[in-house]
mmCIF entry with sequence, helices, sheets and N, C-alpha, C, O atoms, coordinates in Angstrom:
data_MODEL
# 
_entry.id   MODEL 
# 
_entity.id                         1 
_entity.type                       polymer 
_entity.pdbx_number_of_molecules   1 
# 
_entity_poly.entity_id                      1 
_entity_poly.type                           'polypeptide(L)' 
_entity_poly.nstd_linkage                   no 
_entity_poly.nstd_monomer                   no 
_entity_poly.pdbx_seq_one_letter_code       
;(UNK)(UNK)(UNK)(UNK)(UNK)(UNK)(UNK)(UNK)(UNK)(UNK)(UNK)(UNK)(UNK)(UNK)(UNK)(UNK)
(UNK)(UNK)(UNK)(UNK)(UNK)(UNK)(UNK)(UNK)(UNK)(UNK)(UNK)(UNK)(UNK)(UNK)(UNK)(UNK)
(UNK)(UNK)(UNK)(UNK)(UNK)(UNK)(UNK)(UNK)(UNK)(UNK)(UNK)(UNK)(UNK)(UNK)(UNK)(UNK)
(UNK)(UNK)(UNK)
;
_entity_poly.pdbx_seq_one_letter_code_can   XXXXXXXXXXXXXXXXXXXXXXXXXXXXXXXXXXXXXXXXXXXXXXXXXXX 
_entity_poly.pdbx_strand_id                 A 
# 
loop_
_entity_poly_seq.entity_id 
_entity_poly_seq.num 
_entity_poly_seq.mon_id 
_entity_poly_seq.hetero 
1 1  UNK n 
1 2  UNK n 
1 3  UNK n 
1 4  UNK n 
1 5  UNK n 
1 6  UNK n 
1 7  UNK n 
1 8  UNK n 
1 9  UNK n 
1 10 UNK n 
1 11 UNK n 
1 12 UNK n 
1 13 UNK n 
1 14 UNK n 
1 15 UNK n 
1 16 UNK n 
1 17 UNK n 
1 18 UNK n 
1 19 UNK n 
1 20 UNK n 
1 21 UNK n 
1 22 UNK n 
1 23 UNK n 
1 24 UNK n 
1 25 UNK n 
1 26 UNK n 
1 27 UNK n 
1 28 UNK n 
1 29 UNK n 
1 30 UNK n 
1 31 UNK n 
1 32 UNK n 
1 33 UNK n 
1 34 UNK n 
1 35 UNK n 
1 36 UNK n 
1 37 UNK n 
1 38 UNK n 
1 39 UNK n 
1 40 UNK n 
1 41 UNK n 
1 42 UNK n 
1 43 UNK n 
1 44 UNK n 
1 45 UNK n 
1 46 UNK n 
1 47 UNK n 
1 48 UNK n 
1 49 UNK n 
1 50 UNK n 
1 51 UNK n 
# 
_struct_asym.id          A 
_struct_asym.entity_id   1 
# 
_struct_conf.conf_type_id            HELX_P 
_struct_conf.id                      HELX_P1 
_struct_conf.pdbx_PDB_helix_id       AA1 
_struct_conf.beg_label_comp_id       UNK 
_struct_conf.beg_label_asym_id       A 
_struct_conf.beg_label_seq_id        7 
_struct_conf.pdbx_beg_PDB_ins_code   ? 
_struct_conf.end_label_comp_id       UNK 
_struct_conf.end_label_asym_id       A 
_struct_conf.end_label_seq_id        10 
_struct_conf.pdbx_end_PDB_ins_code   ? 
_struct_conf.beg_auth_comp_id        UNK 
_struct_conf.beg_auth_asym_id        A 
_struct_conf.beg_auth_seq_id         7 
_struct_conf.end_auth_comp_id        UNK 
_struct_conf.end_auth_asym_id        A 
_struct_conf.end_auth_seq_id         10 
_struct_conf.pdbx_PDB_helix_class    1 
_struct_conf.details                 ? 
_struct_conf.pdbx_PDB_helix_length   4 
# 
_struct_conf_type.id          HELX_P 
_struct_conf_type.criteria    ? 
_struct_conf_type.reference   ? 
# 
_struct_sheet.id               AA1 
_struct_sheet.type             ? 
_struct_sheet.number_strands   3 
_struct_sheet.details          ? 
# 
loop_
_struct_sheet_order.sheet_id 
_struct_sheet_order.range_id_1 
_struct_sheet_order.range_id_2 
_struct_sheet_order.offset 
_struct_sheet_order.sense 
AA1 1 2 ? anti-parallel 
AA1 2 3 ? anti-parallel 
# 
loop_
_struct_sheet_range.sheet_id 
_struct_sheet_range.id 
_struct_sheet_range.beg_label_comp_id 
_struct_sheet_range.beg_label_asym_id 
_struct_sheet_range.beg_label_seq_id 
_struct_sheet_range.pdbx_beg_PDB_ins_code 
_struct_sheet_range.end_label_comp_id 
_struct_sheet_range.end_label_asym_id 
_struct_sheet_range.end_label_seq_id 
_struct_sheet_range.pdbx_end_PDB_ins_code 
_struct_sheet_range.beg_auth_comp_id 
_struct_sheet_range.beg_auth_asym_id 
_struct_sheet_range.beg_auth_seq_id 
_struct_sheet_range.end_auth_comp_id 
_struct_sheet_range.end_auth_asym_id 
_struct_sheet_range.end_auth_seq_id 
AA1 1 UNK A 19 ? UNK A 22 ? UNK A 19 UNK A 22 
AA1 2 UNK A 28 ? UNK A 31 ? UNK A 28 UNK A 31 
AA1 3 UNK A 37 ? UNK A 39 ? UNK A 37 UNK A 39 
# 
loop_
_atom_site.group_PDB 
_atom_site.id 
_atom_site.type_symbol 
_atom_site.label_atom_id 
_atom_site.label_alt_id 
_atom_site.label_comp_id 
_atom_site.label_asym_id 
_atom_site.label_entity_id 
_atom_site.label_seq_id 
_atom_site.pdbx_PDB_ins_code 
_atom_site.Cartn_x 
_atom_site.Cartn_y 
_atom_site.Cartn_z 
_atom_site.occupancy 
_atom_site.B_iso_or_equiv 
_atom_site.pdbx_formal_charge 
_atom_site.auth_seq_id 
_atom_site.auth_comp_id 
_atom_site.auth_asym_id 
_atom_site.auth_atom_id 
_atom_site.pdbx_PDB_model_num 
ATOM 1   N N  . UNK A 1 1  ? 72.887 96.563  112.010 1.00 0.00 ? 1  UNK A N  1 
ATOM 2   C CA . UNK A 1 1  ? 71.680 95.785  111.806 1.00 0.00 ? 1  UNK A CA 1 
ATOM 3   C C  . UNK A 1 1  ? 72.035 94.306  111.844 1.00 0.00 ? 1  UNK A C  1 
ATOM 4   O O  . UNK A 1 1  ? 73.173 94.010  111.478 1.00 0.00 ? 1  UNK A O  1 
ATOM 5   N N  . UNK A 1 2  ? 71.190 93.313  112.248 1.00 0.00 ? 2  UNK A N  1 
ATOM 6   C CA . UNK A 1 2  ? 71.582 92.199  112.559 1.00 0.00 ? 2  UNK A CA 1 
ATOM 7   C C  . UNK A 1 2  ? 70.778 91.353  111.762 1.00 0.00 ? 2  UNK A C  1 
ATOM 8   O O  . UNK A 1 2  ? 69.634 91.803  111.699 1.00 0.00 ? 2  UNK A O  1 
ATOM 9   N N  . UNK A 1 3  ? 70.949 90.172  111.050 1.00 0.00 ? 3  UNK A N  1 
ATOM 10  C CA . UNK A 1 3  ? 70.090 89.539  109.995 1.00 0.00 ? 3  UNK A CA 1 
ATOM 11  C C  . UNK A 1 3  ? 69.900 88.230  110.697 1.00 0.00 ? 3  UNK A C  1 
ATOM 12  O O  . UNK A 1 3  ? 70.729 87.351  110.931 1.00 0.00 ? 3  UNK A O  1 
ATOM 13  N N  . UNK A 1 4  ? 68.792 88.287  110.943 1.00 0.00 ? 4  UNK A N  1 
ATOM 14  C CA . UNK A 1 4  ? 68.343 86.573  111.364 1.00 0.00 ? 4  UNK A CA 1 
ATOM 15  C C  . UNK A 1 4  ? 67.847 85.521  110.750 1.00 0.00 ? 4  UNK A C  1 
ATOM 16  O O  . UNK A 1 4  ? 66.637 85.298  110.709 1.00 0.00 ? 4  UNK A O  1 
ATOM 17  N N  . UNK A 1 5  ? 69.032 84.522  110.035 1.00 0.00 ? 5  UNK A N  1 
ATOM 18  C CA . UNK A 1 5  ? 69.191 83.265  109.918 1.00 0.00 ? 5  UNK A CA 1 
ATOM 19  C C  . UNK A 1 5  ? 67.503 82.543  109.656 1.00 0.00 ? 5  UNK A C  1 
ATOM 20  O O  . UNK A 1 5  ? 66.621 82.794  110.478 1.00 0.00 ? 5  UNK A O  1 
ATOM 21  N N  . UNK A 1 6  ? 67.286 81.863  108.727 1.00 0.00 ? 6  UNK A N  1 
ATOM 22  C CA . UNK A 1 6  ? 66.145 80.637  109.321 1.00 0.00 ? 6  UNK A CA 1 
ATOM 23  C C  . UNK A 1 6  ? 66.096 79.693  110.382 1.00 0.00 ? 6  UNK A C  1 
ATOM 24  O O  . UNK A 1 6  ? 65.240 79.555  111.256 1.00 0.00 ? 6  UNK A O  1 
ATOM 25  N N  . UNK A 1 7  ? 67.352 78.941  110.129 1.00 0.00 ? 7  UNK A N  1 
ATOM 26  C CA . UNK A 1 7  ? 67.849 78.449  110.873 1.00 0.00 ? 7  UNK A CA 1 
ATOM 27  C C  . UNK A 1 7  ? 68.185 79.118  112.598 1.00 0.00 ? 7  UNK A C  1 
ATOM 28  O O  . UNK A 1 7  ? 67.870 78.618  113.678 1.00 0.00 ? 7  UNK A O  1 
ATOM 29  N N  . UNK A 1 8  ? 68.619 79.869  112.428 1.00 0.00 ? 8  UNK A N  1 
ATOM 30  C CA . UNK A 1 8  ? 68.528 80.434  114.080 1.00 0.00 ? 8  UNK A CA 1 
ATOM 31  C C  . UNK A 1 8  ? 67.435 81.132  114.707 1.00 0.00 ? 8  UNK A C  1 
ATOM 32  O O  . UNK A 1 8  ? 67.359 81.591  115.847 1.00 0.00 ? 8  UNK A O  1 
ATOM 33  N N  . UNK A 1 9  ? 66.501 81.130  113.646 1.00 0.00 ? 9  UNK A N  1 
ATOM 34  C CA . UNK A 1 9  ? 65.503 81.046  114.251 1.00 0.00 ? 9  UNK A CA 1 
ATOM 35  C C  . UNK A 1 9  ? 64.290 80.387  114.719 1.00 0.00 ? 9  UNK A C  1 
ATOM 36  O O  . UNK A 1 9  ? 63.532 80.842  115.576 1.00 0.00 ? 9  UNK A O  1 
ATOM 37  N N  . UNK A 1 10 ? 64.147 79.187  114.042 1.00 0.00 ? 10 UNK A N  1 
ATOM 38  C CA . UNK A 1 10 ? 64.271 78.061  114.614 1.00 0.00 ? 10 UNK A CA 1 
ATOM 39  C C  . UNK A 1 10 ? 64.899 77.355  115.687 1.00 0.00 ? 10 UNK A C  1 
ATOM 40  O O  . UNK A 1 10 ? 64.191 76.521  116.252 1.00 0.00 ? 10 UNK A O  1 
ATOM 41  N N  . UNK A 1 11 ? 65.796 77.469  115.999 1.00 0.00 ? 11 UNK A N  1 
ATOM 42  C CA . UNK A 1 11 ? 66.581 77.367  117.275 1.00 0.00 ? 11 UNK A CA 1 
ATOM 43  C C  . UNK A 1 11 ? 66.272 78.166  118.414 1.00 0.00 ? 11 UNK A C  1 
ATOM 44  O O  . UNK A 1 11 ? 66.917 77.921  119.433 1.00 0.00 ? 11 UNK A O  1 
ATOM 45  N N  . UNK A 1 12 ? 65.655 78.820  118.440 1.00 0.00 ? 12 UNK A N  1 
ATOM 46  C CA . UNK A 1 12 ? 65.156 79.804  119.327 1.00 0.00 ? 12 UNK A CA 1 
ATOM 47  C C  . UNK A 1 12 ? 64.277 79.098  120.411 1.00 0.00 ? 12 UNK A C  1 
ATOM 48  O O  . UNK A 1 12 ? 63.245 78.492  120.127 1.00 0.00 ? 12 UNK A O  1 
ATOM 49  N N  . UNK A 1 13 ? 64.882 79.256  121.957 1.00 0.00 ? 13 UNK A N  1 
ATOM 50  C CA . UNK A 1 13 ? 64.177 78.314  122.745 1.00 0.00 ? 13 UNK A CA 1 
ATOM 51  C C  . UNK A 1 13 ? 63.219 79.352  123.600 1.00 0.00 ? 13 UNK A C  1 
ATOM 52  O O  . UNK A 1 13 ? 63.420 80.552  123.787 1.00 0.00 ? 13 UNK A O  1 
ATOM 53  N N  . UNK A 1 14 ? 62.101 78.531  124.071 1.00 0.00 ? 14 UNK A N  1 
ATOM 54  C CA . UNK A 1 14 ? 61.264 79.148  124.911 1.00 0.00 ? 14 UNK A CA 1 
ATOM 55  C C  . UNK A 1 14 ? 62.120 79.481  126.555 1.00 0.00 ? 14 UNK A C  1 
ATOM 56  O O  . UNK A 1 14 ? 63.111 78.888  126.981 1.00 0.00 ? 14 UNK A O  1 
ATOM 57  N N  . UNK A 1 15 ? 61.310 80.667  127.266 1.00 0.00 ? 15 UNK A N  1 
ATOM 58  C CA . UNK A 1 15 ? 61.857 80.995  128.442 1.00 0.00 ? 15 UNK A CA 1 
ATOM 59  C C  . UNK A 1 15 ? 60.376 80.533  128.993 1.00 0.00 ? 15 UNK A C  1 
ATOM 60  O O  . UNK A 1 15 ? 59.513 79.830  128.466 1.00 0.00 ? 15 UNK A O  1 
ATOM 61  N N  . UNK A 1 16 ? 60.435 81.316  130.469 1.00 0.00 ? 16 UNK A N  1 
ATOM 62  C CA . UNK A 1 16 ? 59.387 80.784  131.365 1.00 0.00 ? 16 UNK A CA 1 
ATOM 63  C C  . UNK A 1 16 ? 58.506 82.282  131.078 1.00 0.00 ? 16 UNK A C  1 
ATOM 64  O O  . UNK A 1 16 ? 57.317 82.521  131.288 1.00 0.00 ? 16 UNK A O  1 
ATOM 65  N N  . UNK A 1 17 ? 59.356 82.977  130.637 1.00 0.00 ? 17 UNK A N  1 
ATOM 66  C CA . UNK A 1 17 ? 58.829 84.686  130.250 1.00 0.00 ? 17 UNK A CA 1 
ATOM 67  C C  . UNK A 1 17 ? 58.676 84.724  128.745 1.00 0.00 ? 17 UNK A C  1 
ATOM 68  O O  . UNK A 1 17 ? 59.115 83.792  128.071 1.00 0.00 ? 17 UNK A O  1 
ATOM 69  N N  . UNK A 1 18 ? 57.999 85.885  128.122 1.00 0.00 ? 18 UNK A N  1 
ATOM 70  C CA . UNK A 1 18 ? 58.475 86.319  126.296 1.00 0.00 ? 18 UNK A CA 1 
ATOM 71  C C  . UNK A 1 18 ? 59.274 86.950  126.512 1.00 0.00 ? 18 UNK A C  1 
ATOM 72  O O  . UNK A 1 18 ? 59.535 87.806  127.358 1.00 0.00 ? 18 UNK A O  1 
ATOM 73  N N  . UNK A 1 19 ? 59.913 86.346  125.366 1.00 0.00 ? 19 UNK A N  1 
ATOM 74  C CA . UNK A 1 19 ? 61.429 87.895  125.180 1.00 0.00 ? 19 UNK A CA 1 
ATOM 75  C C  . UNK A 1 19 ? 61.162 87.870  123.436 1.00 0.00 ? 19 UNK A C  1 
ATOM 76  O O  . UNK A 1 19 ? 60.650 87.091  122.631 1.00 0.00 ? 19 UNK A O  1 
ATOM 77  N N  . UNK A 1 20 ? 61.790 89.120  123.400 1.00 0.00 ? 20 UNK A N  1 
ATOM 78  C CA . UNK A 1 20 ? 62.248 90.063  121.613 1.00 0.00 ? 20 UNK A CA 1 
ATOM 79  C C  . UNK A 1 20 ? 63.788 89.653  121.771 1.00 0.00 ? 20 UNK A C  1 
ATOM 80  O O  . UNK A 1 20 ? 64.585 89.528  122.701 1.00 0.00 ? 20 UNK A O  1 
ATOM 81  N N  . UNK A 1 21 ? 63.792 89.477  120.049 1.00 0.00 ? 21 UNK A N  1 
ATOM 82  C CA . UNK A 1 21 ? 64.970 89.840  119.415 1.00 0.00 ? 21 UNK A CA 1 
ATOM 83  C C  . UNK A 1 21 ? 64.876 90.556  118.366 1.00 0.00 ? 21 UNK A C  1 
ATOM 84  O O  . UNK A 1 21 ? 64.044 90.352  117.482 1.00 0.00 ? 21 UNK A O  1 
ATOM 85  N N  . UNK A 1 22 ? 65.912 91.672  118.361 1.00 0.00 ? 22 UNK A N  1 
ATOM 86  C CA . UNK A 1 22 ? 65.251 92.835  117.581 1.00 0.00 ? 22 UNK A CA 1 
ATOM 87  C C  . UNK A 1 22 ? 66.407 92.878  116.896 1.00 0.00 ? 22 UNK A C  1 
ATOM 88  O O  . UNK A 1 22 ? 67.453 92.696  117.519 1.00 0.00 ? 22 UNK A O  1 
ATOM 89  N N  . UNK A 1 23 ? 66.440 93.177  115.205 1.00 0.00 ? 23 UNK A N  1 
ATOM 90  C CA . UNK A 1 23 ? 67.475 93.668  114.352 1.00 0.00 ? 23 UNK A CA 1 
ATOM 91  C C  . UNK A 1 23 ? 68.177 95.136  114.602 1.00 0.00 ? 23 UNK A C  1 
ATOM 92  O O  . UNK A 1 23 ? 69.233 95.388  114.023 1.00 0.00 ? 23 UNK A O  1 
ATOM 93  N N  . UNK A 1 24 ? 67.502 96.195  115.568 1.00 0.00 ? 24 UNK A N  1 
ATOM 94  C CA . UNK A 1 24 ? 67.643 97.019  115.115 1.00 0.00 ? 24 UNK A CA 1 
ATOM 95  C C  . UNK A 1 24 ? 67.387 98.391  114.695 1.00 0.00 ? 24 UNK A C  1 
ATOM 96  O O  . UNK A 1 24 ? 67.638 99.539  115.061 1.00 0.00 ? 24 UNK A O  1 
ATOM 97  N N  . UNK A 1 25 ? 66.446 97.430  113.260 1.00 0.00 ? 25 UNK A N  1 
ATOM 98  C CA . UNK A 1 25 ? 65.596 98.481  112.568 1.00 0.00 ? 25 UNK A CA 1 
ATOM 99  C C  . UNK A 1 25 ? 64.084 98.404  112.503 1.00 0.00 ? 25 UNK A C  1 
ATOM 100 O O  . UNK A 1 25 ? 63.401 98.569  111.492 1.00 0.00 ? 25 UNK A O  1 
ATOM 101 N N  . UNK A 1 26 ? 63.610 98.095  113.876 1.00 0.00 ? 26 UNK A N  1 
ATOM 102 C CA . UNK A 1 26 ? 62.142 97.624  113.721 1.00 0.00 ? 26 UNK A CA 1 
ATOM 103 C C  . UNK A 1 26 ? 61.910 96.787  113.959 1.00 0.00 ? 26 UNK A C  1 
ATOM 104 O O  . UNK A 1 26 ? 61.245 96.794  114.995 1.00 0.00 ? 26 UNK A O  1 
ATOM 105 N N  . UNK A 1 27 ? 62.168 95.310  113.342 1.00 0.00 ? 27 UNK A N  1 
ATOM 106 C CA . UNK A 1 27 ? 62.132 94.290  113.236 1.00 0.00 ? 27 UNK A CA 1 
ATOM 107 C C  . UNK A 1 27 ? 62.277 93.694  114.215 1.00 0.00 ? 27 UNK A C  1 
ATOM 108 O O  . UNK A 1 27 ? 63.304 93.915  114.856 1.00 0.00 ? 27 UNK A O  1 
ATOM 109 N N  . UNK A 1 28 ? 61.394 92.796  114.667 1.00 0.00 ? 28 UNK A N  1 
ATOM 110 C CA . UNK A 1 28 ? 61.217 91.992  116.208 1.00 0.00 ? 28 UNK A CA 1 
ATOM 111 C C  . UNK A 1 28 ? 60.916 90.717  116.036 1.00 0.00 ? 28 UNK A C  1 
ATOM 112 O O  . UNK A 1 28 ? 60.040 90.489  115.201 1.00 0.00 ? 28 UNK A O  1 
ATOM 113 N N  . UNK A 1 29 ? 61.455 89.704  116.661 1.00 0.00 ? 29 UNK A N  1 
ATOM 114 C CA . UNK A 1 29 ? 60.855 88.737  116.402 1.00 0.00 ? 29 UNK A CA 1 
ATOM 115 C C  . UNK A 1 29 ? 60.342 88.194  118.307 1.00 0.00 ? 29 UNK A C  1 
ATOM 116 O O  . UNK A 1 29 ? 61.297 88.369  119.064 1.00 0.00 ? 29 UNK A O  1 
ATOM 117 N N  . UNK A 1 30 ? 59.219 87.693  118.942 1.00 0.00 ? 30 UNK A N  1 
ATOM 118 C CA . UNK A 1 30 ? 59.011 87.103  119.728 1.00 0.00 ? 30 UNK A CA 1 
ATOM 119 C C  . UNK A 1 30 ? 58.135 86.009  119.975 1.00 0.00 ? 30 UNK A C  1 
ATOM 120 O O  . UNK A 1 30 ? 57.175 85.360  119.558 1.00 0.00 ? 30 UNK A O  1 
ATOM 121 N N  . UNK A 1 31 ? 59.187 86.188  121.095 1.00 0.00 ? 31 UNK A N  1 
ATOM 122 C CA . UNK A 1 31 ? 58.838 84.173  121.808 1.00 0.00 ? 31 UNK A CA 1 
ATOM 123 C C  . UNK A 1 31 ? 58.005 84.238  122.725 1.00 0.00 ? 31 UNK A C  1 
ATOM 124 O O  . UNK A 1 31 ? 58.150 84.907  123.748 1.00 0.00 ? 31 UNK A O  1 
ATOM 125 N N  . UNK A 1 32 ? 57.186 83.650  122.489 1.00 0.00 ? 32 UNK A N  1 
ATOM 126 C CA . UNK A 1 32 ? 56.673 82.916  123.946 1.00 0.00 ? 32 UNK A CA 1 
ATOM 127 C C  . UNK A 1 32 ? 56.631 81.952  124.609 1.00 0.00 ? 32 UNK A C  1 
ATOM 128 O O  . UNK A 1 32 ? 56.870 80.859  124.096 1.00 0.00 ? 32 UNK A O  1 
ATOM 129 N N  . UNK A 1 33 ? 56.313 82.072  125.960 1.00 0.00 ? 33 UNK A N  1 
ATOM 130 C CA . UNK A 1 33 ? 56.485 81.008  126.828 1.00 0.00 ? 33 UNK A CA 1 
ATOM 131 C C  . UNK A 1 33 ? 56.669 78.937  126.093 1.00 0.00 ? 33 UNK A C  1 
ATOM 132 O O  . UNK A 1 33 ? 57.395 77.945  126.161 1.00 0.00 ? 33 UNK A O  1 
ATOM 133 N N  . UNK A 1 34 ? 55.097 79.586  125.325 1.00 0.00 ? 34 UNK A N  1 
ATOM 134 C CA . UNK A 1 34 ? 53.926 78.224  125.163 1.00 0.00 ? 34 UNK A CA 1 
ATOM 135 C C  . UNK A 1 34 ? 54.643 77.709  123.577 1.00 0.00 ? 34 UNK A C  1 
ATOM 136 O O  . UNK A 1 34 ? 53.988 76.963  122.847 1.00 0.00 ? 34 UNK A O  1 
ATOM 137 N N  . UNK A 1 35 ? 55.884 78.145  123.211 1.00 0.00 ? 35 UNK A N  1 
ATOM 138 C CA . UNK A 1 35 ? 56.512 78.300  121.841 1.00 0.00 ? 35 UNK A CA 1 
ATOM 139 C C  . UNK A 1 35 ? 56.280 78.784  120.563 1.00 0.00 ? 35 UNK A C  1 
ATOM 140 O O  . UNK A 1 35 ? 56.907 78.482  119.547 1.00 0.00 ? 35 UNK A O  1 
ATOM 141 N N  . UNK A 1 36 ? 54.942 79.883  120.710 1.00 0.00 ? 36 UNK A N  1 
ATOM 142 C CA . UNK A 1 36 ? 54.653 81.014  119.736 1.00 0.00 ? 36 UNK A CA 1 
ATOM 143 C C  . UNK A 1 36 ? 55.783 81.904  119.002 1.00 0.00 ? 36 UNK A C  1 
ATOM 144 O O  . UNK A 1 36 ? 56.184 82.817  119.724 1.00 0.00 ? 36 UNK A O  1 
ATOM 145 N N  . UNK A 1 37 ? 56.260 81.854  117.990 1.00 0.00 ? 37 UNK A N  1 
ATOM 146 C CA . UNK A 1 37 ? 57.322 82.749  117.507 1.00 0.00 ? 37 UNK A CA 1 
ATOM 147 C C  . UNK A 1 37 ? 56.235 83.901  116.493 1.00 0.00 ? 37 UNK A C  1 
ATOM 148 O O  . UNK A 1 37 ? 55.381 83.412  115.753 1.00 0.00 ? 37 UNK A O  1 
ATOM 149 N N  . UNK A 1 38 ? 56.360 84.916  116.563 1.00 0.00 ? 38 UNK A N  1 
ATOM 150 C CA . UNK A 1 38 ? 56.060 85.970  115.836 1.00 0.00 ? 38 UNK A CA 1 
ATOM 151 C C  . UNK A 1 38 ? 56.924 87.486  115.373 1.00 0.00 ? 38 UNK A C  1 
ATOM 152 O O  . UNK A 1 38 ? 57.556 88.224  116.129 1.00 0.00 ? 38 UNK A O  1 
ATOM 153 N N  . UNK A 1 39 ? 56.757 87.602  114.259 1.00 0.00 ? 39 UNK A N  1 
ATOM 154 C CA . UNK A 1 39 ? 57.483 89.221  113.787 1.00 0.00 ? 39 UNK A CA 1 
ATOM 155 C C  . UNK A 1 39 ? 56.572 90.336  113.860 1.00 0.00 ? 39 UNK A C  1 
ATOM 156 O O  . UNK A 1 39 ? 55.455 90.378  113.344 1.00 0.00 ? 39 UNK A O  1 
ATOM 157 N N  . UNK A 1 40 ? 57.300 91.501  114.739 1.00 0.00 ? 40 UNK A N  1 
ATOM 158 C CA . UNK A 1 40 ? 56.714 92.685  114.550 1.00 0.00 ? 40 UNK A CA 1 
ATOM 159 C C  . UNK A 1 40 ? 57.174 93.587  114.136 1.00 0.00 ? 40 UNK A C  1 
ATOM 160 O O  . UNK A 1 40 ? 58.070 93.991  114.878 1.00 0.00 ? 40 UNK A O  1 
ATOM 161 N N  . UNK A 1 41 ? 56.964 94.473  112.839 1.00 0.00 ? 41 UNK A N  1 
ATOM 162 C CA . UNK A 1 41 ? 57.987 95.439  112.800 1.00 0.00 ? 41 UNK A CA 1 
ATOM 163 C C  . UNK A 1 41 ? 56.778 96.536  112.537 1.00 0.00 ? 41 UNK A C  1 
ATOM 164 O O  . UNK A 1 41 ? 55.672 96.545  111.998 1.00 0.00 ? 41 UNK A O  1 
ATOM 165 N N  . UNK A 1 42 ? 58.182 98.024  113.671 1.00 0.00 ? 42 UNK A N  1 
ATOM 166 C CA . UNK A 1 42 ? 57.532 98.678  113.993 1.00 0.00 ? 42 UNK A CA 1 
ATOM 167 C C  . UNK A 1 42 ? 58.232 100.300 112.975 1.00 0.00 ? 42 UNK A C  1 
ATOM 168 O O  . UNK A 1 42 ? 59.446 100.436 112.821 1.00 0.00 ? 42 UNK A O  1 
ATOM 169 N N  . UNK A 1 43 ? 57.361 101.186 112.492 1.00 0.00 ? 43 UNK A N  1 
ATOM 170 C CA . UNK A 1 43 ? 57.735 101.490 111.889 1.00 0.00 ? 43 UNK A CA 1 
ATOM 171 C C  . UNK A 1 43 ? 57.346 103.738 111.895 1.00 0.00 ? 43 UNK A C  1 
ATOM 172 O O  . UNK A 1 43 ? 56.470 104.081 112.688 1.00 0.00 ? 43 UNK A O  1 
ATOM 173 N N  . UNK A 1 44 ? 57.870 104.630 111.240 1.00 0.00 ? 44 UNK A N  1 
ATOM 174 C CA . UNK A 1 44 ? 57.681 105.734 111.650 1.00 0.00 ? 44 UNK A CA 1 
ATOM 175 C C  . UNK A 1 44 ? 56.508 105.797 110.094 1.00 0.00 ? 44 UNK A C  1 
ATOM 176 O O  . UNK A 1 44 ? 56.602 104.992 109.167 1.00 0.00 ? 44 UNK A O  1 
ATOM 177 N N  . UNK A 1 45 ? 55.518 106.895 110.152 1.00 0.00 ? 45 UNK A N  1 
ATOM 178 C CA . UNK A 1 45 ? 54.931 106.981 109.060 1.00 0.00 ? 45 UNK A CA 1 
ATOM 179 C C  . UNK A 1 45 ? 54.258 108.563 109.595 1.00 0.00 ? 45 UNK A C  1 
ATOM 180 O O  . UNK A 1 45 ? 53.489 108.744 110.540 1.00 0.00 ? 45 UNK A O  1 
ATOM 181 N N  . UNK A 1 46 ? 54.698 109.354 108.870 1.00 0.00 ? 46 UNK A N  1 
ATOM 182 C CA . UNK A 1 46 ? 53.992 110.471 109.063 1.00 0.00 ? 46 UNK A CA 1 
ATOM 183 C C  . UNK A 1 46 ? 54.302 111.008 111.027 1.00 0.00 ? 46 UNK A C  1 
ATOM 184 O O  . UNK A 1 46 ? 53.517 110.952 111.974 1.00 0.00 ? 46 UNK A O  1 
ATOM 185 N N  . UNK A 1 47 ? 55.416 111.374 110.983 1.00 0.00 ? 47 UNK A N  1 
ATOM 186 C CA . UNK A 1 47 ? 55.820 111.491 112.496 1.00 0.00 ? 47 UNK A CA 1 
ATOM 187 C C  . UNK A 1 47 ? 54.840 110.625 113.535 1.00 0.00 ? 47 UNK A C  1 
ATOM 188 O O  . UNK A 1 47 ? 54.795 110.950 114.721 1.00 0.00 ? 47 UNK A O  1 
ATOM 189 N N  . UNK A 1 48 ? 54.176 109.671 113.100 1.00 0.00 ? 48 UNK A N  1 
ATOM 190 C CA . UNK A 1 48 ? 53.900 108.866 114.182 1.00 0.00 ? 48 UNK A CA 1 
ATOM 191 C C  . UNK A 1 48 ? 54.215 107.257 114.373 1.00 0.00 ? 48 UNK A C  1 
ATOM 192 O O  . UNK A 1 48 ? 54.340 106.489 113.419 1.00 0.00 ? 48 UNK A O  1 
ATOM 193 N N  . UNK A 1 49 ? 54.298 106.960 115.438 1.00 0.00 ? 49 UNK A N  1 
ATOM 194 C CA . UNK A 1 49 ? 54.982 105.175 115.395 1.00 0.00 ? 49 UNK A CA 1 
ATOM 195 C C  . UNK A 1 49 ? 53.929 104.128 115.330 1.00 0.00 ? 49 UNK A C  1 
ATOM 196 O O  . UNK A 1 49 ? 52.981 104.106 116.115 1.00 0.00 ? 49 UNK A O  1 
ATOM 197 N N  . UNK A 1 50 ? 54.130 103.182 114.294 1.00 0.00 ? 50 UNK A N  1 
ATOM 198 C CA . UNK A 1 50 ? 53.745 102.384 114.089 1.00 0.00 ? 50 UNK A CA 1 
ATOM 199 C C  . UNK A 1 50 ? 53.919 100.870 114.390 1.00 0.00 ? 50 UNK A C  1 
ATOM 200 O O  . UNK A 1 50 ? 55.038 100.365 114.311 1.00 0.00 ? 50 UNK A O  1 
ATOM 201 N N  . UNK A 1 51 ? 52.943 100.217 114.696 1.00 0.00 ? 51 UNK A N  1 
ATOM 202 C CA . UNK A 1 51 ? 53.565 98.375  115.244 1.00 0.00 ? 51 UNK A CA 1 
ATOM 203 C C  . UNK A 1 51 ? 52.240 97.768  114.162 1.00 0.00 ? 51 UNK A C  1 
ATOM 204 O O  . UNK A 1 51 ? 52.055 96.558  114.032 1.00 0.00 ? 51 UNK A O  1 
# 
């Protein structure tokens, strides 16, 4: 599992595309183009998947 920093995430530069960075365990963080950062974590609950 990978723990992401405040700091490095902040540092996080825009592409011309979105990309994820993912811990792992769910946990997503993405970028967009226009410099939107957001977390998604996705999760199992009752054998079905959750975002």
């Amino acid at each position: 599992m990978k723990l992401y920093e405040i700091q490095q995430v902040k540092n996080e530069k825009t592409k011309p595309s979105e990309y994820v960075l993912s811990d792992g365990n769910g946990l997503q963080l993405r970028v967009m183009p226009n410099g939107t950062k957001s977390w998604h974590w996705s999760y199992k609950s009752q054998s079905t998947l959750c975002k």
